[in-house]
Steps between C-alpha positions, in 0.01 A plus 500: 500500500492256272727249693227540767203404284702197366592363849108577623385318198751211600369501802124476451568234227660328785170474726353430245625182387507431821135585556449243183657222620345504821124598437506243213587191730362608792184771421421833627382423867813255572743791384694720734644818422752421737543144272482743169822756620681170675508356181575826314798490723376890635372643764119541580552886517556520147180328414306833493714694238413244252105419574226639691369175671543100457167535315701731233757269501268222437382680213824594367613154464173303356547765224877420430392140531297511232664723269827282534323191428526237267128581393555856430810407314357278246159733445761694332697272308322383182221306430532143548366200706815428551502807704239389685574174605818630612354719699275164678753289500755728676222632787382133509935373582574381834870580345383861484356480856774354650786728405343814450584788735177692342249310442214595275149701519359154496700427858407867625124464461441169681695608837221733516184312450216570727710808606241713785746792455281739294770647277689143426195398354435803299899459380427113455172553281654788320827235392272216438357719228800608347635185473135387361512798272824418369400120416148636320745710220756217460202227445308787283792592272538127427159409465496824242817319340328155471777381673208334766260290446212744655325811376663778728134569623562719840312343720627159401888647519396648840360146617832307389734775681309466820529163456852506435569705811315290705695177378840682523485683840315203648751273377797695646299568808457128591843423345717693740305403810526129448849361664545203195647612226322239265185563548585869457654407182206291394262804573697766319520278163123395544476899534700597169343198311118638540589869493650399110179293479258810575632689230473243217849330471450124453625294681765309299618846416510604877694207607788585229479888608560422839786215399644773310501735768646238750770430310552858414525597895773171587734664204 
């Protein structure tokens, strides 16, 4: 019994990586079951003892997304800017979108901008949030700290995170369409640079984070 539940677990683990990969570079609508189980390496049959429908399956793996990320990693690590503008700079790499295999929440949302399918944008507004939510208690815990330059007021720490999502998955959005890699580049670090900016960091300080963290990533 137990062999069973460990080769079923394999197996819907394997979809769903799968399911990641795909629905991250591609979206929801381009996405093929048939494309999901091909690249699973098993057959469509076996689709349906895993999940109920490609919606579910949709759902399934915006959730694992997330709670695999980079950002859900470091809202648990301690408190530090540091923290933080690892957490920009990495979702603002062309490095990182390059040779990733799974790609972050940040890629996930764009695909489905504008969305008309009913429950994509339902699962797209309810991830925006969380990944909103999870910005307001990093930026409030370190505004508590004093280690920002801003009173952690709510509604000004719910301004800067929209603003912050709007920078980052509009950056990557227009980054991975463009065929030049420069002027991807050039976005991305524009990106990172006013994200840091937002929340206070000056900007001699932000341009010897970043060198730090560049160096740190060629090591």
């Amino acid at each position: 019994m137990t062999h069973l539940k460990n080769r079923k677990a394999k197996s819907r683990e394997r979809i769903l990586k799968s399911a990641i990969e795909l629905f991250s570079r591609q979206g929801f609508e381009k996405v093929s079951l048939g494309q999901i189980m091909k690249l699973a390496k098993m057959t469509h049959g076996a689709f349906y003892a895993h999940f109920a429908s490609k919606e579910a399956l949709y759902h399934a793996s915006v959730r694992e997304t997330l709670e695999r990320s980079r950002a859900a990693r470091l809202v648990k690590g301690p408190l530090s800017v540091q923290h933080l503008t690892e957490l920009v700079a990495n979702c603002c790499s062309l490095r990182e979108l390059e040779r990733t295999r799974t790609p972050g929440p940040e890629s996930v949302l764009f695909n489905e901008i504008g969305s008309e399918n009913a429950e994509i944008r339902t699962l797209f507004e309810a991830s925006y949030l969380r990944m909103k939510k999870m910005l307001e208690t990093r930026l409030i815990a370190l505004g508590r700290l004093k280690k920002l330059p801003f009173d952690p007021d709510r509604k000004v720490i719910a301004d800067k995170s929209r603003a912050i999502l709007a920078s980052l998955i509009g950056a990557v959005a227009i980054a991975k369409s463009l065929p030049t890699g420069q002027e991807s580049k050039d976005i991305l670090n524009v990106a990172q640079r006013n994200i840091l900016l937002l929340i206070g960091i000056k900007e001699s300080e932000v341009e010897n984070m970043l060198g730090n963290l560049e160096c740190e990533a060629t090591t």
